[in-house]
Structure formats: structure tokens, C-alpha cells
N, C-alpha and C positions, 0 to 999 in steps of 0.2 A: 219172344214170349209175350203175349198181350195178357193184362191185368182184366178182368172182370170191374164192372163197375163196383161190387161191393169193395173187392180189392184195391181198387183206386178210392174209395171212401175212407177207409182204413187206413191206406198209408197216405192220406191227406193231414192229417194233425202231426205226426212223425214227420213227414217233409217243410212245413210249417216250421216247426218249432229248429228242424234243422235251419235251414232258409236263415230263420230269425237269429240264430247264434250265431253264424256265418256271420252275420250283417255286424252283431254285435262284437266281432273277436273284431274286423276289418277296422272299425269306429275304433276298439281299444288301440290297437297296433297304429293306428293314423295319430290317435291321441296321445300313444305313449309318443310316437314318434317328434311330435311338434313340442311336447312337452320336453324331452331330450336336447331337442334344437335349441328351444328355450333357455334350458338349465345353460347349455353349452353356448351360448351366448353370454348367458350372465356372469358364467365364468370366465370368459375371457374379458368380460366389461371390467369384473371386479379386479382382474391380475392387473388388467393397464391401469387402473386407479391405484392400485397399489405402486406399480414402477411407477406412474406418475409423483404420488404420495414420498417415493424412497428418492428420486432425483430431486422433489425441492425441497426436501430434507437434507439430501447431502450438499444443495446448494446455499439452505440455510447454514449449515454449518461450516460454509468453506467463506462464508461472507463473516460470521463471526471469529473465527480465524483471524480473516484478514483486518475486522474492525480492532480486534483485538493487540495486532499489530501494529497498526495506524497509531493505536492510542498511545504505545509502549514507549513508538519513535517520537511520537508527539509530547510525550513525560519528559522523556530523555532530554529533547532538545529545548524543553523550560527549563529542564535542570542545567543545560549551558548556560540560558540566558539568552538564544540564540534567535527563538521567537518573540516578534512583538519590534516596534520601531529602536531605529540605532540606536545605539549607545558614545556617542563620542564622550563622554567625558569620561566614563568607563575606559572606554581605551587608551584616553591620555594617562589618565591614573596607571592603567597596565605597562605603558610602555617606561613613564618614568620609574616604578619600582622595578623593574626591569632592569634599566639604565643604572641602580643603584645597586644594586645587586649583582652587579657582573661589572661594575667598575669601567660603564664605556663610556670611554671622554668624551667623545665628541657623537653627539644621535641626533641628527633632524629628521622630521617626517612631517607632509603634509597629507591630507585627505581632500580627495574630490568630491565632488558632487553625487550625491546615491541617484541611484538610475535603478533600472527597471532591468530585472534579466529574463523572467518569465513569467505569466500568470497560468495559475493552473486550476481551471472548472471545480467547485467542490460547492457544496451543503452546510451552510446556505448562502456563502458566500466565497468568492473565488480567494484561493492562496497565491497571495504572489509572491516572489523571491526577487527582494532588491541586493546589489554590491553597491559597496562606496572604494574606489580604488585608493589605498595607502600607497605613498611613496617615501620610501625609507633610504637616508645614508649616514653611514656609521663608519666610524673608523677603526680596524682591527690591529688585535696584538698578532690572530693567530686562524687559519680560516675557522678553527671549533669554536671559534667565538660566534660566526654568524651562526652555525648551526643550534646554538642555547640558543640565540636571541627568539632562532624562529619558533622553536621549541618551546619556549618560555612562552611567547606569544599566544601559540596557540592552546595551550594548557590553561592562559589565564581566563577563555570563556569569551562571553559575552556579544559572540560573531563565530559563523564559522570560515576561519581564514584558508584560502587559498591563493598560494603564491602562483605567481604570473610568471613570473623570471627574477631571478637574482645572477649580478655579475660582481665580478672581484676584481681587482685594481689594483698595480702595488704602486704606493706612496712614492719610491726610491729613498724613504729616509732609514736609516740605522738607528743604533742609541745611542743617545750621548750621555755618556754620565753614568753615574747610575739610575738615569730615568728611561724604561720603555717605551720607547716612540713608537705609534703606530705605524707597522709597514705594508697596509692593505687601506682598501676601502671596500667595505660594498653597498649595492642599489642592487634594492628589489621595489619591483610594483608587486602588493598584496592586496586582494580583493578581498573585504571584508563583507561576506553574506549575511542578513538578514534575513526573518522569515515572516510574515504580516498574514494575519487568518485575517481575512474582510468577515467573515460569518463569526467570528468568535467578537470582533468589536463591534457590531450592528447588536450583537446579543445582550451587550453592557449598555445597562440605562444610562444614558447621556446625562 
């Protein structure tokens, strides 16, 4: 079918204005499209900000936690006595009321020289953990005697002790009389730990 020229004048504005909507829905649909793209990026930007946001949240709070911890152990062992430079006279004093108190005739013990057992990295100064090895001999009625003595020992504070070895001995004496002679002996080496915060003494004005 061919159109007459008036007929192609006529349907010149209606094909136009068609044309021009075409062009215009293609622009909307491109535009809606990019804008979607958009959105859908931005939502995936905002969700990893978010897990990001919830991982150092929950890593904040697994550090307070543990600081929380540190501090607890850290109360605790000022409340031994445990941290902070040796205590020898402390421990003489412990061992003779000790000694009096359980009635043991005969107690010697020397202390070595404190050494070094490990330093451990910390803020803002490294903790180190020194022993001083105790050498103890005493002479028993009964072996439950050494086991007060240890027990006494360590309940009195001021070190946390860790025995090395203890060995037992018997005397070959009997009793004469009516006096209880010792029919044992024993020797332990006890290490008596200390705990030293380098950051906690730099912190105190000299």
C-alpha cells in the first residue's frame, strides 16, 4: 500500500511524537537500569560496612573480655603479695611461724640467688617472672608433717611456690623415753616465683 503525500504529512507528527517516546521509555529503562545497579551496589557497600562494623565490635568486646581478665588475675595476685620484687624476710618470718606452730625441731633452709625464668612482651613494659630456689631440711615425726609444712607455706602468700622435688629419709632413730625423736627427714628444693611488671614501675615517679 503506498501512502499519498498528504498521507505521509499527516502521519508525520504521530510518527515523531511516537519516535520521540520510544527514545524516551529506552533513556527511562537505561536510567532506571543504572540507577538499580547503583542502589544494588550501595547495598552491598552498606552490608560489608555493617559485617565489618559487627567483627570489630565483636573483637572489641572479646579484647574487653580478656582485659577484663588480665585485671582480675592481676588483683588476685597483689592480693598474694605475689607481684612486685622478693620478699625474703617475708618468708623467713613465714617459715619460722610455721616452725612454731607445728612444733618442728629441727628446719633449715637456704635461698639462692633469684634468676630470671621468662620475660613476657606487654604494655608498656615487659613482665618478667623471676624464681629464687629454697632449699629446705627438716626433720619429721610423721610424713603428714611435711605435707602441713608445704601447705602452710604456700597458703602463707607472698611467692608463688612451686616445689621442684621433695625426698624423705628415715633417721633409723626410735623414741627414747618419753620424748618423740624424729624418724624421717626431708629435702625439698622450692622455687619461689615472683612476678615484676617493668611498665607498672616505669609508671611510678621515681
Amino acid at each position: 500500500m503506498k501512502l499519498t503525500r498528504e498521507e505521509q504529512r499527516q502521519l508525520a507528527l504521530p510518527v515523531g511524537i511516537a519516535a520521540a517516546l520510544l527514545c524516551l521509555g529506552i533513556a527511562i529503562i537505561a536510567s532506571a537500569g543504572g540507577e538499580l545497579r547503583a542502589a544494588q551496589s550501595q547495598l552491598a557497600a552498606a552490608q560489608a560496612e555493617r559485617r565489618t562494623a559487627n567483627e570489630r565490635l565483636a573483637r572489641i568486646s572479646e579484647e574487653e573480655r580478656e582485659v577484663k581478665q588480665n585485671i582480675d588475675v592481676y588483683q588476685q595476685l597483689k592480693r598474694l603479695q605475689i607481684v612486685g620484687e622478693e620478699q625474703r624476710l617475708e618468708w623467713a618470718d613465714a617459715i619460722t611461724r610455721i616452725r612454731k606452730e607445728r612444733e618442728l625441731l629441727d628446719l633449715r633452709y637456704t635461698v639462692e640467688r633469684q634468676r630470671l625464668l621468662a620475660s613476657v612482651p606487654g604494655k608498656p613494659g615487659n613482665v618478667d617472672f623471676y624464681a629464687s630456689t629454697m632449699k629446705v631440711d627438716l626433720a619429721l615425726l610423721h610424713e603428714a608433717d611435711l605435707l602441713r609444712f608445704l601447705a602452710d607455706l604456700r597458703q602463707s602468700g607472698n611467692a608463688f611456690y612451686s616445689i621442684r622435688k621433695c625426698a624423705l629419709s628415715r633417721t633409723g632413730q626410735g623414741a627414747t623415753g618419753a620424748t618423740m625423736a624424729p624418724r624421717l627427714r626431708g629435702e625439698c628444693e622450692i622455687d619461689l616465683i615472683t612476678i615484676v611488671d617493668r611498665g607498672t614501675k616505669r609508671a611510678v615517679p621515681g
